[in-house]
Wavefront OBJ file of the C-alpha trace (Angstrom):
o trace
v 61.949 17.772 15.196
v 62.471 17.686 19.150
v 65.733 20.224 18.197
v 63.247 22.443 16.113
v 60.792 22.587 18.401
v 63.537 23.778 21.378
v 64.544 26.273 18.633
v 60.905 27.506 18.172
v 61.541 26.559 14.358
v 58.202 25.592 12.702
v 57.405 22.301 12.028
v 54.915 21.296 8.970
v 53.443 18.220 8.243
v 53.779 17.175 4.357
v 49.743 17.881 3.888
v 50.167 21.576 5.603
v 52.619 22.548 3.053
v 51.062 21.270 0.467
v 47.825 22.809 1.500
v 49.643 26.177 0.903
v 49.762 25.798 -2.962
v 46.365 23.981 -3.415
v 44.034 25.992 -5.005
v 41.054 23.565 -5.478
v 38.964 22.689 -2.068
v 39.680 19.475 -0.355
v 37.497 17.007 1.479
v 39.933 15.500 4.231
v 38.731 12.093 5.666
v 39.966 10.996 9.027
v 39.143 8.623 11.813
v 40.621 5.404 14.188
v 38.756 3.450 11.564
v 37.185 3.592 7.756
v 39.539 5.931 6.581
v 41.235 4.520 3.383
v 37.416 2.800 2.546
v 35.652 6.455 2.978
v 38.273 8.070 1.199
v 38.217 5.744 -1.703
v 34.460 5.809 -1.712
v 34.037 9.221 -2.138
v 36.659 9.314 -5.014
v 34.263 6.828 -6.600
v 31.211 9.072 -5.996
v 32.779 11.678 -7.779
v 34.223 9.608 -10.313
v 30.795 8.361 -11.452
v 29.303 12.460 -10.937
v 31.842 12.975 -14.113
v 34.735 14.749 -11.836
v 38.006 13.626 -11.998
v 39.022 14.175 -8.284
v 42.885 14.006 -6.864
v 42.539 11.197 -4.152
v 45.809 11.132 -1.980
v 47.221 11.657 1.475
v 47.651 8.840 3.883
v 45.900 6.174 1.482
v 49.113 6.070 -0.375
v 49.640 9.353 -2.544
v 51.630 12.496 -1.508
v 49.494 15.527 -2.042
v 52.709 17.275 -2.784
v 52.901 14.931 -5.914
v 49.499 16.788 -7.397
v 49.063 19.901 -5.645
v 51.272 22.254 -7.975
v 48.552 20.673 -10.903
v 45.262 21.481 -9.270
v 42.860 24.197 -10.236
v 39.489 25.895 -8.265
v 37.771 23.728 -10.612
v 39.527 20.185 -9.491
v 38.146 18.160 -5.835
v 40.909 17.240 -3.508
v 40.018 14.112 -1.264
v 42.777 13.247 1.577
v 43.038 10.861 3.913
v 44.195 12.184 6.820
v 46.417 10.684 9.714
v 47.171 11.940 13.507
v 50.476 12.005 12.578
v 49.480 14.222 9.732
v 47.282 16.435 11.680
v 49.529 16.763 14.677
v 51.842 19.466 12.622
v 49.470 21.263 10.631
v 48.814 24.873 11.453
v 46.496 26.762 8.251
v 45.501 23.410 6.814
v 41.426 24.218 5.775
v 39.061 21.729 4.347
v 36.273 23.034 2.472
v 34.766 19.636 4.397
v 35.872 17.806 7.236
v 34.836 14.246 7.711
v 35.059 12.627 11.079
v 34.444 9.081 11.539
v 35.371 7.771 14.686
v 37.954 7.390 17.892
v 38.971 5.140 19.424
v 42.338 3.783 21.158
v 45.221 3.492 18.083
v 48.686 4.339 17.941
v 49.000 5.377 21.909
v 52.238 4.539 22.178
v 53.240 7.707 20.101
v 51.251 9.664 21.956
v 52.378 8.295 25.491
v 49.466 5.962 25.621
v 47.240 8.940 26.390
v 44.145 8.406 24.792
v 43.400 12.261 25.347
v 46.418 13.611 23.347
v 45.833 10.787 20.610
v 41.778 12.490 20.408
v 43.340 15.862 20.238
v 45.569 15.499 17.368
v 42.235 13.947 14.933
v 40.382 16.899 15.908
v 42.676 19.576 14.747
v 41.048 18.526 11.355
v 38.009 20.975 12.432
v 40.394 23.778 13.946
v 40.614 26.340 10.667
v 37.485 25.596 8.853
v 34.777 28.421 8.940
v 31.462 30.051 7.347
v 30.809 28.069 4.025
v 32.508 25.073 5.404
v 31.343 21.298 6.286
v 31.990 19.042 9.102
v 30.510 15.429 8.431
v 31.063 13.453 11.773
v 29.241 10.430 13.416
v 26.936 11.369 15.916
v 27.023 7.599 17.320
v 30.931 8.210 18.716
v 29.569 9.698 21.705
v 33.312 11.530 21.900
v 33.186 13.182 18.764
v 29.429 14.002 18.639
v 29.977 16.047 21.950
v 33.367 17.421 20.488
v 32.100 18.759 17.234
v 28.658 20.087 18.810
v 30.806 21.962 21.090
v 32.995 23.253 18.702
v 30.358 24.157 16.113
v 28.252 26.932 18.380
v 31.727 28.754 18.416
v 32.615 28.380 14.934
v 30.392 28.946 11.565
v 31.278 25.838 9.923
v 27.945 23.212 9.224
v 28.152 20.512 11.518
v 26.280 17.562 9.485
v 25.931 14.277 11.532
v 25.585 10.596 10.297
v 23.564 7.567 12.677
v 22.225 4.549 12.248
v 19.347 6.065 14.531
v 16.821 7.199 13.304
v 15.923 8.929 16.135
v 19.277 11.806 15.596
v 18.414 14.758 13.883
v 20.924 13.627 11.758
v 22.396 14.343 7.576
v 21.841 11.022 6.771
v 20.535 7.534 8.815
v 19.279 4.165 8.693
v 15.382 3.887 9.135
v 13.478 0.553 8.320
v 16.556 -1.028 6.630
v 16.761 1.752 4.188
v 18.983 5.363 3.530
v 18.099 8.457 4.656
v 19.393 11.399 3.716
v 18.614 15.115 4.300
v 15.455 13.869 7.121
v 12.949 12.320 4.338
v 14.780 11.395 0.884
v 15.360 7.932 1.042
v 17.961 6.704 -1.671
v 18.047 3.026 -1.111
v 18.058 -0.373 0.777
v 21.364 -1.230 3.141
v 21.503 -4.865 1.679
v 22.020 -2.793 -1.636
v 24.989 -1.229 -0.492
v 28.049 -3.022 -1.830
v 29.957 -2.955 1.398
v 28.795 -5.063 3.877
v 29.493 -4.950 7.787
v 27.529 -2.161 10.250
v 31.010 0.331 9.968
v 30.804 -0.263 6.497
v 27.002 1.768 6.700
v 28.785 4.476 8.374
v 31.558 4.497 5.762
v 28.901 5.047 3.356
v 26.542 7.649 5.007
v 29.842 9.820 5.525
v 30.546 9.416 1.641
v 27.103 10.338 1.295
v 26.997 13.515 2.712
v 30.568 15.161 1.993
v 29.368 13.601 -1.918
v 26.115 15.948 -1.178
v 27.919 18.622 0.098
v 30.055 19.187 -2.908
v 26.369 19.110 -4.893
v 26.866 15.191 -5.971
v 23.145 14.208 -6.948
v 20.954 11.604 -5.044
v 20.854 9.058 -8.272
v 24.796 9.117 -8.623
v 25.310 8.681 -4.574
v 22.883 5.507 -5.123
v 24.901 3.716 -7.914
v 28.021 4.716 -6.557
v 27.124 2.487 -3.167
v 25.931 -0.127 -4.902
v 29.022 -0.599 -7.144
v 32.000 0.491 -5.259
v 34.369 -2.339 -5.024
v 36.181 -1.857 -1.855
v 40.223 -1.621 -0.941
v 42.709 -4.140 -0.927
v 43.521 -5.376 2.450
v 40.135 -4.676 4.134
v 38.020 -7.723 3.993
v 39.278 -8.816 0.929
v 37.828 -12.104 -0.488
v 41.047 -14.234 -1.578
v 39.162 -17.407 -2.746
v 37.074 -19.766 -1.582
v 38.485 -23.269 -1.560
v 36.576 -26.605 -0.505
v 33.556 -24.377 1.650
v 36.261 -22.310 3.072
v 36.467 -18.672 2.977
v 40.158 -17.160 3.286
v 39.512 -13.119 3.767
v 42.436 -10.812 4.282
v 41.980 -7.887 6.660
v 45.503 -6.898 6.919
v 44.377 -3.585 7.544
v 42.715 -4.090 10.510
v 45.973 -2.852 12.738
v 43.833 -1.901 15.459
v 41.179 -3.257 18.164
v 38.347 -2.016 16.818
v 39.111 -2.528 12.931
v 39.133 -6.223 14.009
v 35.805 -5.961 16.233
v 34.158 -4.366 13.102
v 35.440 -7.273 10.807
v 34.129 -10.041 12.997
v 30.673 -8.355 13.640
v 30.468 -9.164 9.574
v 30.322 -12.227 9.925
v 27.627 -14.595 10.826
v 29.760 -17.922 9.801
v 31.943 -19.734 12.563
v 35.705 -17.364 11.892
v 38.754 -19.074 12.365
v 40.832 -15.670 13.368
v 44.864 -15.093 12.828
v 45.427 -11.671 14.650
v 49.291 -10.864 16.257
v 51.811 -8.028 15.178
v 53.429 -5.725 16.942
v 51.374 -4.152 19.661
v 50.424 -0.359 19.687
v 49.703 0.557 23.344
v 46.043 -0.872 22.528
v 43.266 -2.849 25.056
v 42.120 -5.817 23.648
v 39.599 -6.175 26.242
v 36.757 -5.095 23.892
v 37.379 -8.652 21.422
v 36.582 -11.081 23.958
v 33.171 -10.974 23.877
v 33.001 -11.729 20.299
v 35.615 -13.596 20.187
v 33.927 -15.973 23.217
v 30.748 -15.868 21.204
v 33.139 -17.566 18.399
v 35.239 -19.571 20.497
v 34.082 -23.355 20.381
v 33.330 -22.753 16.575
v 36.773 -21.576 15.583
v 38.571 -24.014 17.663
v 36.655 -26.633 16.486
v 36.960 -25.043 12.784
v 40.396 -24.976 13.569
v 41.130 -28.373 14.213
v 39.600 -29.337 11.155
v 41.563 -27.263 9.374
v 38.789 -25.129 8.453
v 35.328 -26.612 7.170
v 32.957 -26.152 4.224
v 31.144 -23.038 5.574
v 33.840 -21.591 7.851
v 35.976 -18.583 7.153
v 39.502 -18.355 7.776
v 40.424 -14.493 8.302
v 43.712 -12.428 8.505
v 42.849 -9.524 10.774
v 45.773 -8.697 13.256
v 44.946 -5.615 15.695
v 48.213 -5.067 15.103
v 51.189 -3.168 13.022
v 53.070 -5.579 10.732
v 56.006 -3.839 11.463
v 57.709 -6.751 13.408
v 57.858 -9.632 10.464
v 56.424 -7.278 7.066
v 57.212 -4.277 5.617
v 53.875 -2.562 5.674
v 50.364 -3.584 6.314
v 50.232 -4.180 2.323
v 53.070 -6.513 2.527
v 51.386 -8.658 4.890
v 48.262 -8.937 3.320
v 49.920 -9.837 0.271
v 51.703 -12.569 1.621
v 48.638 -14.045 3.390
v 46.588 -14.018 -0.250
v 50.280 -15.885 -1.520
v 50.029 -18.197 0.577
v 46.183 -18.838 0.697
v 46.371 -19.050 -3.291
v 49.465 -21.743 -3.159
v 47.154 -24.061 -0.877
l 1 2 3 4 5 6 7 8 9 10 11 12 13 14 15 16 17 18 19 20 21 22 23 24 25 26 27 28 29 30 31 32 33 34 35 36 37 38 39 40 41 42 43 44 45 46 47 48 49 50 51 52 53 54 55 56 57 58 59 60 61 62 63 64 65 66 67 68 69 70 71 72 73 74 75 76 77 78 79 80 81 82 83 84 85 86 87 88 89 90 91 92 93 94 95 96 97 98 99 100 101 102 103 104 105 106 107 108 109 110 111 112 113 114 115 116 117 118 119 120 121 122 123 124 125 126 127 128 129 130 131 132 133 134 135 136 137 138 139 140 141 142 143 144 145 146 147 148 149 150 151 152 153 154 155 156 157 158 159 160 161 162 163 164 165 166 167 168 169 170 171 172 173 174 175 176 177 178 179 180 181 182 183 184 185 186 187 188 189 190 191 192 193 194 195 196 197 198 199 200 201 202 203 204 205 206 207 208 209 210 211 212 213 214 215 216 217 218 219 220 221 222 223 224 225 226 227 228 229 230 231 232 233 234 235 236 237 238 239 240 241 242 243 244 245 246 247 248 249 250 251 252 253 254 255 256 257 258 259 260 261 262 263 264 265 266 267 268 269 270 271 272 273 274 275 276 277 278 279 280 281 282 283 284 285 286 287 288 289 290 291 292 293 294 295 296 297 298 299 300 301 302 303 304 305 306 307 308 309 310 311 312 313 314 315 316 317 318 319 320 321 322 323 324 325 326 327 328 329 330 331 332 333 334 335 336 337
C-alpha cells in the first residue's frame, strides 16, 4: 500500500469498491463503541418493518459478498471501521450514523488521537441534500464536528442525548423515549438492552429506523425484543448466585467503562490482551468504587450475588484468534465449571 501510495496508485478500501456497484442506499454505522450492537439493531428494526435488509461490513459480512444482488428497493446497513473509512474516496450513505470517539486502535494511527478522529469522520465527507447524519450530541467531539460540518454541507444533521435539554432527534426525558421533540414511544426499563450506552445504541437505531420511514409502533417492539450480539455482555449462566458474563468485545477502554457502569452487583473483572496505544486512566475510578468488593468476591471465588465478567480493554490477538475466539473460550470454560 506504502509502494502504491509513492506511485500515486489509488488505494480502495473493500466497502469503497463495493459501494461502486450498490444500487440500494446504505445506512453505515460507525463509532469507538456500539457499533456491531447499533448495526444489528437496526437490521432488527427493519426486519420487524417487513424489509429484508443486507446487514454486513465490519460486523462480519463482506459487502462485496451481496452488493452485485441488491436493488433501489433493498436497505444496506454497514458497519463501518477506521480502517475501512481511511481508504474510501466516493463512498455515500444515504445516512450516516455517528456514535462516539474515543481513544482505540492509536497505535495504527501513531497514537495520535487526532488522525484516529479524522479517519471516523470521513463517513460524513460525500453525503449531501436528501441525506442523514445521526450522531450523539453528548460526544462533545463529534457534536462540534458534525455541527460544523453540516452549515457547509446540505445533509440533515439529526442528534441523539440523554438530555433533555438538546434540541435533539430523539432523548431521554422522565425515564421515557423521545423522539422527534414530543412523541414519546416508551419507558427505558422497557428497552431490552440494558446499560446507559446501550440507550444511545438505541436512540441512534431509532432515528436512522425513522429516517428510512420505519413507523413509531415497529421502532417500539423492535427495542423491546432485540436480543443483543454475542460477545457483548453476554449472559453465559448463572451458577450457585454467580453471574459469568462475557464481554469479549469490549477491546477498548471505554467498551469496558460502559460494561461496568451496568452493573450495580460487586464485578469480579478479567481484563488483559494485547494493548492498543490506549489510557486506562479513565477505569480506575470505577474500578476503585469496585475494588474491596471484587477482591473480596474474588477470594471467595465468586459469591451468590456477584458477577464474574470477561471484558479485556484489549485485542485478543496475543493468546486468541479473534475477539470471537476468546469469548468463546471463556463461555467453554465457564460452562465446564
Amino acid at each position: 500500500m506504502r509502494q502504491a501510495a509513492r506511485r500515486g496508485l489509488g488505494v480502495y478500501s473493500e466497502i469503497e469498491a463495493a459501494s461502486w456497484f450498490c444500487d440500494a442506499p446504505i445506512v453505515a454505522i460507525t463509532g469507538s463503541n456500539g457499533k456491531t450492537t447499533t448495526t444489528s439493531l437496526l437490521g432488527h428494526v427493519l426486519r420487524t418493518a417487513g424489509r429484508d435488509p443486507i446487514v454486513a461490513g465490519n460486523i462480519g459480512y463482506p459487502f462485496s459478498d451481496y452488493v452485485c444482488d441488491t436493488t433501489g428497493d433493498d436497505v444496506v446497513v454497514l458497519e463501518i471501521s477506521s480502517f475501512q473509512l481511511d481508504h474510501v474516496e466516493t463512498f455515500r450513505p444515504r445516512v450516516s450514523v455517528l456514535l462516539n470517539i474515543t481513544p482505540d486502535h492509536l497505535d495504527r494511527y501513531d497514537h495520535d488521537f487526532n488522525k484516529y478522529a479524522r479517519s471516523k469522520f470521513r463517513i460524513l465527507r460525500n453525503q449531501r441534500e436528501g441525506d442523514v447524519a445521526v450522531f450523539n450530541a453528548d460526544d462533545a467531539l463529534v457534536r462540534d464536528y458534525v455541527t460544523d460540518r453540516s452549515a457547509g454541507q446540505p445533509f440533515e444533521a439529526r442528534s441523539v442525548s440523554l438530555n433533555p435539554q438538546n434540541d435533539s432527534s430523539a432523548f431521554v426525558r422522565d425515564d421515557h423515549i423521545v423522539v422527534h421533540q414530543d412523541e414519546t414511544i416508551m419507558e427505558t426499563s422497557e428497552v431490552a438492552l440494558r446499560g446507559q450506552h446501550n440507550l444511545y445504541n438505541s436512540l441512534a437505531a431509532a432515528v436512522a429506523a425513522r429516517a428510512m420511514e420505519v413507523q413509531n409502533d415497529t421502532i417500539r417492539e423492535s427495542l423491546r425484543t432485540f436480543e443483543g450480539v454475542p460477545h457483548r455482555l453476554e449472559l453465559v449462566r448463572e451458577l450457585d448466585g454467580v453471574r459469568y458474563v462475557n464481554d469479549s468485545k469490549a477491546t477498548n477502554v471505554n467498551a469496558v467503562w460502559y460494561a461496568l457502569e451496568s452493573f450495580d452487583a460487586p464485578v469480579v473483572l478479567i481484563a488483559g490482551g494485547r494493548d492498543k496505544g490506549n489510557d486506562y486512566g479513565a477505569l480506575k475510578a470505577l474500578l476503585r468504587e469496585k475494588l474491596e468488593e471484587a477482591v473480596s468476591a474474588a477470594r471467595r471465588f465468586a459469591s451468590e450475588g456477584d458477577i464474574v465478567l470477561l471484558s479485556p480493554a484489549c485485542a485478543s490477538f496475543d493468546m486468541f484468534e479473534n475477539y470471537e475466539d476468546r469469548g468463546d473460550t471463556f463461555k467453554r470454560l465457564v460452562m465446564s465449571l
